[in-house]
Backbone as JSON Lines, residues from 0, in Angstrom:
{"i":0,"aa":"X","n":[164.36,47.98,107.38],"ca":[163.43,47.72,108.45],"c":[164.22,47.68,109.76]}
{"i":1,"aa":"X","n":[163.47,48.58,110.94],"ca":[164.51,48.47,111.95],"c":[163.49,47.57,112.96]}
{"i":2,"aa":"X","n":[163.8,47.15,114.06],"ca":[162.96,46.63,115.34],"c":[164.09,46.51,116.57]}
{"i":3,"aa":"X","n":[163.52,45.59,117.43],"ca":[164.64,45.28,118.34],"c":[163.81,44.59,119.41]}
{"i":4,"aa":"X","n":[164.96,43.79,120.14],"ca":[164.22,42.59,120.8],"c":[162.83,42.52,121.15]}
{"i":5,"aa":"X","n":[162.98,43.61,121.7],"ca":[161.46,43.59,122.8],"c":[160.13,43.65,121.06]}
{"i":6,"aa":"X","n":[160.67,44.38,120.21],"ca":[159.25,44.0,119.08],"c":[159.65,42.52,118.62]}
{"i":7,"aa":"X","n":[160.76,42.01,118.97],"ca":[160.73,40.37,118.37],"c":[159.87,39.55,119.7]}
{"i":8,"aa":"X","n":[160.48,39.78,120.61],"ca":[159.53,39.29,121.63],"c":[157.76,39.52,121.58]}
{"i":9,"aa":"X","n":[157.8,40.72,121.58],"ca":[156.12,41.08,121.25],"c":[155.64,40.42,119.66]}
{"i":10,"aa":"X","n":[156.28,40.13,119.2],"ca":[156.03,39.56,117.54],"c":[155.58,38.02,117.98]}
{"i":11,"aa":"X","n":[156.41,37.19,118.56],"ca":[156.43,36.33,119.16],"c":[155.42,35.64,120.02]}
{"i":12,"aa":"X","n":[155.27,36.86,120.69],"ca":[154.2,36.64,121.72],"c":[152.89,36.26,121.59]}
{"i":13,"aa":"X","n":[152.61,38.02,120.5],"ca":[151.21,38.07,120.04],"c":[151.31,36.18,118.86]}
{"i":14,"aa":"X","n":[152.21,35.86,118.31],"ca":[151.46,35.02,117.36],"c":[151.71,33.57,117.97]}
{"i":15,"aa":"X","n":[152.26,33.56,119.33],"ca":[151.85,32.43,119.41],"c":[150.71,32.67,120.74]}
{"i":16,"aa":"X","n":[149.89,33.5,121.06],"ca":[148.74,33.87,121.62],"c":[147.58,33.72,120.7]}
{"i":17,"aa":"X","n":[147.76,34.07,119.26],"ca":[146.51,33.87,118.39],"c":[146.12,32.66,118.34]}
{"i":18,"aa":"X","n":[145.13,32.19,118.8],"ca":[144.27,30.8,118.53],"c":[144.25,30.72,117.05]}
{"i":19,"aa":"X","n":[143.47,32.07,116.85],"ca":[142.67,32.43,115.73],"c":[143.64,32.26,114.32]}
{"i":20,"aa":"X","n":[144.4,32.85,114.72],"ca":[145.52,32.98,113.46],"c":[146.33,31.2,112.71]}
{"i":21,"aa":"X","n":[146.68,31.15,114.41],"ca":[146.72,29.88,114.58],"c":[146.31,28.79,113.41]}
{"i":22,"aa":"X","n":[144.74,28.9,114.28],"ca":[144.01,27.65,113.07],"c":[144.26,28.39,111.4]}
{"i":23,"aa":"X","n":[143.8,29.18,111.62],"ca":[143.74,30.04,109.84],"c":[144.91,29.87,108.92]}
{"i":24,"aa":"X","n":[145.92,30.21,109.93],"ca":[147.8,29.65,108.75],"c":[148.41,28.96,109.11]}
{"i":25,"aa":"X","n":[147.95,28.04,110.04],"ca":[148.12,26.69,110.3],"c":[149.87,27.04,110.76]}
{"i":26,"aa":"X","n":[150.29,27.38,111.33],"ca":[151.79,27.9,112.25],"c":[152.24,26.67,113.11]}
{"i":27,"aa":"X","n":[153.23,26.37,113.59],"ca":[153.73,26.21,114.96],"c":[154.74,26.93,115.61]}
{"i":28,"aa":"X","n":[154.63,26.72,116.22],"ca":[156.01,27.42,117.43],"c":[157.24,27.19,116.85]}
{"i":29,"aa":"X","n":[157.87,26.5,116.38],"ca":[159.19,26.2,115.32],"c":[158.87,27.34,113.93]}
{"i":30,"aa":"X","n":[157.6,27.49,113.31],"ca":[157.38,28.36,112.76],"c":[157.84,30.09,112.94]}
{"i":31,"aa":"X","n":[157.25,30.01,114.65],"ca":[157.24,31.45,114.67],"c":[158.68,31.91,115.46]}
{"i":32,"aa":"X","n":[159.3,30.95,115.63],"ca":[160.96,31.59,115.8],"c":[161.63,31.67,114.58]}
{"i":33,"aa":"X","n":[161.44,31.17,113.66],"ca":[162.48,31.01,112.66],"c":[161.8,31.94,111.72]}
{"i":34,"aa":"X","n":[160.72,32.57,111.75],"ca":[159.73,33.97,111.15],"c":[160.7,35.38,111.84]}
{"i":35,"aa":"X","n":[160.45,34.73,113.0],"ca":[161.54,35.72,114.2],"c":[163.12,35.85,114.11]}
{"i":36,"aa":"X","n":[164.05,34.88,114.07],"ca":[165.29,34.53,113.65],"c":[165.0,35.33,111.89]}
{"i":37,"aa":"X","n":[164.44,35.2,110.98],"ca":[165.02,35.73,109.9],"c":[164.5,36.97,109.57]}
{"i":38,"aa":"X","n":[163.25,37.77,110.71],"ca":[163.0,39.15,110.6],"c":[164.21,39.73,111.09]}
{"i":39,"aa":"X","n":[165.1,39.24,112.03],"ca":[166.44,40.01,112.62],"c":[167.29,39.99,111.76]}
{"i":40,"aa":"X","n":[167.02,38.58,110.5],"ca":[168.36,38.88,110.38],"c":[168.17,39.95,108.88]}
{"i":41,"aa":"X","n":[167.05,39.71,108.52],"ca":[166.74,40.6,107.12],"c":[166.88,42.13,107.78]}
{"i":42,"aa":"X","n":[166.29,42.64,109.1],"ca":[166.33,43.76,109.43],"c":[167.14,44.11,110.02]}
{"i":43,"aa":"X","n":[167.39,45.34,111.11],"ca":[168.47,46.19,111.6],"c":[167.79,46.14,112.97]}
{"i":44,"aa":"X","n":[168.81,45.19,113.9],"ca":[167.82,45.02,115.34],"c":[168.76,46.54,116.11]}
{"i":45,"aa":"X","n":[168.28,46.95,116.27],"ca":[168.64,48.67,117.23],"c":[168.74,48.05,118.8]}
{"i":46,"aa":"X","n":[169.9,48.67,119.49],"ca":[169.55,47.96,120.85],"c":[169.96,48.87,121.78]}
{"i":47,"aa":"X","n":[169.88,50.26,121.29],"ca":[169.95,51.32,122.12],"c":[168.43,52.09,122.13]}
{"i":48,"aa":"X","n":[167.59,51.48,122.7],"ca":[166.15,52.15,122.35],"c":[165.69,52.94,123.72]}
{"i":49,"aa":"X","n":[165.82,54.58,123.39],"ca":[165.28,55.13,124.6],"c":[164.11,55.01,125.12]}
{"i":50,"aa":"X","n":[163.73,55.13,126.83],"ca":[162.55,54.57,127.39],"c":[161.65,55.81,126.93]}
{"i":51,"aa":"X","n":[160.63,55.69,125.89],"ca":[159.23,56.32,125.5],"c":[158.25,55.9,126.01]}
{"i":52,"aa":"X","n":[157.47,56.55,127.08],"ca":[155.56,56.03,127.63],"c":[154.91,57.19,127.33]}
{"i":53,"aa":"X","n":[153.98,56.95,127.22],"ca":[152.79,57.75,127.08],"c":[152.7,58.49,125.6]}
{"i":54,"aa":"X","n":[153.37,57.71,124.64],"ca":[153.13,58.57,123.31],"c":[152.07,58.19,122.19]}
{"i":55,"aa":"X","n":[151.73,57.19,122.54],"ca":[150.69,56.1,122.08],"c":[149.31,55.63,122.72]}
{"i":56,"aa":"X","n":[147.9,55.74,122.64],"ca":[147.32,55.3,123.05],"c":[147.48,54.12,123.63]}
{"i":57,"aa":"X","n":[147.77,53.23,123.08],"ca":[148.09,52.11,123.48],"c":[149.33,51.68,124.1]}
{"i":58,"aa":"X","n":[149.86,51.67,124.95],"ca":[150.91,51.89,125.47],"c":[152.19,50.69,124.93]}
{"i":59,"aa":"X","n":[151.49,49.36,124.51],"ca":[152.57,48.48,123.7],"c":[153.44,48.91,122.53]}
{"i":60,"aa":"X","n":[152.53,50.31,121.92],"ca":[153.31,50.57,120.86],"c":[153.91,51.42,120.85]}
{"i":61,"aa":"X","n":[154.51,52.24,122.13],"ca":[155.05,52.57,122.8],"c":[156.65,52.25,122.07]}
{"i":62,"aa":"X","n":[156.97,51.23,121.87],"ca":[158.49,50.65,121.87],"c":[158.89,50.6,120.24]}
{"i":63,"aa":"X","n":[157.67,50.74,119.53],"ca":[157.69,50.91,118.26],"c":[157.89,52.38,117.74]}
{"i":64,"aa":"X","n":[157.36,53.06,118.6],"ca":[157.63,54.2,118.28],"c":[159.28,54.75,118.87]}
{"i":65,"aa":"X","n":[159.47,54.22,119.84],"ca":[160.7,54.74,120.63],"c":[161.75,53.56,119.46]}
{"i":66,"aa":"X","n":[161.79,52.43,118.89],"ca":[162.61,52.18,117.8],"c":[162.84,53.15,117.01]}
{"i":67,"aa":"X","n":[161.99,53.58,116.39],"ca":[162.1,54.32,114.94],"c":[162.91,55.75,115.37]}
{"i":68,"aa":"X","n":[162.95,56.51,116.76],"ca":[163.55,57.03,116.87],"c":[165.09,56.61,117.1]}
{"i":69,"aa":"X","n":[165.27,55.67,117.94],"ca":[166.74,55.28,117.66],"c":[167.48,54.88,116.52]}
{"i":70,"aa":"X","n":[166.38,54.43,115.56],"ca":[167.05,54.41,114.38],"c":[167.1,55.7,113.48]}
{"i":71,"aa":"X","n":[166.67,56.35,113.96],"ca":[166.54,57.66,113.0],"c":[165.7,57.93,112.05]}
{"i":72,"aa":"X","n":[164.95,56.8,111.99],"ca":[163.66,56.79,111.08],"c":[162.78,57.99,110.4]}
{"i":73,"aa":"X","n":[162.34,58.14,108.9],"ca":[161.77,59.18,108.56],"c":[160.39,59.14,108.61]}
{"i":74,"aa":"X","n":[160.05,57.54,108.52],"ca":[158.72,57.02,108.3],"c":[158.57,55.66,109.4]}
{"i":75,"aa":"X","n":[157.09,55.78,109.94],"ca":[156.86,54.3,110.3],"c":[156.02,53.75,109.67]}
{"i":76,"aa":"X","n":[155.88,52.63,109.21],"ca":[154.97,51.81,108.13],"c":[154.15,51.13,109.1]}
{"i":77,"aa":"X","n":[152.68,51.51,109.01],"ca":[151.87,50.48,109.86],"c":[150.48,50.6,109.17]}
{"i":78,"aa":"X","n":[149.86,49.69,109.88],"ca":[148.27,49.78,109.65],"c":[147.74,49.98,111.29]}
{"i":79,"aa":"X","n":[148.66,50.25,111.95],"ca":[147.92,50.39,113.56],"c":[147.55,51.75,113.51]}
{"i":80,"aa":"X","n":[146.03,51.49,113.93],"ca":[145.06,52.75,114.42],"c":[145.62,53.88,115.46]}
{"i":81,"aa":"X","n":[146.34,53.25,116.33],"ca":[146.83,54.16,117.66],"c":[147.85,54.81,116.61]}
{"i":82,"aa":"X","n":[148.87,53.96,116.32],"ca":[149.86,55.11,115.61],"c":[149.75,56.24,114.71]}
{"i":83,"aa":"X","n":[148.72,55.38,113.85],"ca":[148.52,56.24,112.73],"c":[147.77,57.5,113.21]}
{"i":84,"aa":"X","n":[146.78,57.45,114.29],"ca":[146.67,58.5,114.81],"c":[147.07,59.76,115.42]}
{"i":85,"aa":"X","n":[148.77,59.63,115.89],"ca":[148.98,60.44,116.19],"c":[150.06,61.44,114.89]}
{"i":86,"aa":"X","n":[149.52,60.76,114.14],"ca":[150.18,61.67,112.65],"c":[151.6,61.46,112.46]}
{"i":87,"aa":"X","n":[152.54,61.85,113.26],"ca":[153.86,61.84,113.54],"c":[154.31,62.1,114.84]}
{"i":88,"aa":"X","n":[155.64,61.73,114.9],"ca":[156.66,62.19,116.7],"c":[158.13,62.75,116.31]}
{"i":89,"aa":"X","n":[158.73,63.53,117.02],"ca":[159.88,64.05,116.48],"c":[160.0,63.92,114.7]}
{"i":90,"aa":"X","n":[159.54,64.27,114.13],"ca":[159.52,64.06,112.65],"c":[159.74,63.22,111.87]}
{"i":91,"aa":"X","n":[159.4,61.82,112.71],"ca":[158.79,60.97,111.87],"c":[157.15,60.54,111.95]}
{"i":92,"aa":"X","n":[157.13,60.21,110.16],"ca":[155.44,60.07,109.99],"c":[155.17,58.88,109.95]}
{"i":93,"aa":"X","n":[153.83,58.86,110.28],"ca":[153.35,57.78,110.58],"c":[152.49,57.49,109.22]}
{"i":94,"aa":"X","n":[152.53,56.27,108.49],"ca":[152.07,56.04,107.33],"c":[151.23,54.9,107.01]}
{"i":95,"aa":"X","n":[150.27,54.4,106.0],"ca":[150.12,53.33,105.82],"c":[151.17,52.54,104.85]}
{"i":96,"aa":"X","n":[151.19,51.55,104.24],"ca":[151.8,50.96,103.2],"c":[151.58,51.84,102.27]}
{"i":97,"aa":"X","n":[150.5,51.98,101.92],"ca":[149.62,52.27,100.86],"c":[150.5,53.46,100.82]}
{"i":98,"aa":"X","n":[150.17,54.45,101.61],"ca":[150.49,55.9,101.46],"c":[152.36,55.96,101.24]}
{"i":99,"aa":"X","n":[153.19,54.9,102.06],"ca":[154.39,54.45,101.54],"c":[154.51,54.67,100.49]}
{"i":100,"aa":"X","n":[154.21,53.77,100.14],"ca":[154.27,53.27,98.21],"c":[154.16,54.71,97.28]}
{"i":101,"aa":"X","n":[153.1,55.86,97.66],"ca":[153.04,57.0,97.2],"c":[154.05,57.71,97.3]}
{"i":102,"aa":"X","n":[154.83,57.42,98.43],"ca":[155.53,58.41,98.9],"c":[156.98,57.93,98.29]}
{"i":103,"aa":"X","n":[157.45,56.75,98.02],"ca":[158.36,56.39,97.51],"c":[158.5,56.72,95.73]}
{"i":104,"aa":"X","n":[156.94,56.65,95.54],"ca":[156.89,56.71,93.74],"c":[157.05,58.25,93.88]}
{"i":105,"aa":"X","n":[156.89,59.03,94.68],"ca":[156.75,60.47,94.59],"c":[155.52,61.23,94.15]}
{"i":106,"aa":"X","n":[154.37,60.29,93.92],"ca":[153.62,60.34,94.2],"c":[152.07,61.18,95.58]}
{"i":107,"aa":"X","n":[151.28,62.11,95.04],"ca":[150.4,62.09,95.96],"c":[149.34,60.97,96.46]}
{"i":108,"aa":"X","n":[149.44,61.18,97.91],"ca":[148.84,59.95,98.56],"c":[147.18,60.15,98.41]}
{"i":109,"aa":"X","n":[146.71,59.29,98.39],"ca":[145.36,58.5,98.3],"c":[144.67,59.38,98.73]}
């Protein structure tokens, strides 16, 4: 798994912005750094990430996509609508889990 600050920051952000989530898994803020502290350390924080705009509808995911290229990535694993929409970028695809999992068993996808 690769990321890098700015998706720990945005990780961060969004969950301590959720009210919603909030009440539902009952979190605190000591929670969501140390969620944060051990996604870095389980993953590969990249910190050469070239500036990518406009490749994404949504322009936040923008930095997710410009990761996976600095890491060299073959696949991005998401359930986001904007990404998954644009199929792939420099030849990496954009996938669900689901379709992952196919693709790892060698498997045809769903």
């Amino acid at each position: 798994m690769s990321l890098s600050d700015d998706i720990l920051e945005e990780t961060a952000a969004t969950l301590a912005a959720s009210e919603r989530n909030r009440r539902r898994y009952k979190y605190s803020d000591e929670h969501i750094v140390a969620s944060c502290e051990e996604l870095a350390r389980i993953g590969t924080v990249i910190f050469d990430i070239p500036n990518l705009t406009g490749i994404v509808r949504d322009s936040n995911d923008d930095i997710i996509v410009a990761c996976a290229v600095a890491a060299k990535a073959d696949f991005l694993v998401s359930r986001d609508k904007d990404l998954l929409t644009i199929g792939s970028y420099e030849a990496i695809d954009m996938v669900t889990p689901e379709s992952f999992l196919h693709i790892l068993r060698d498997e045809k996808p769903i």
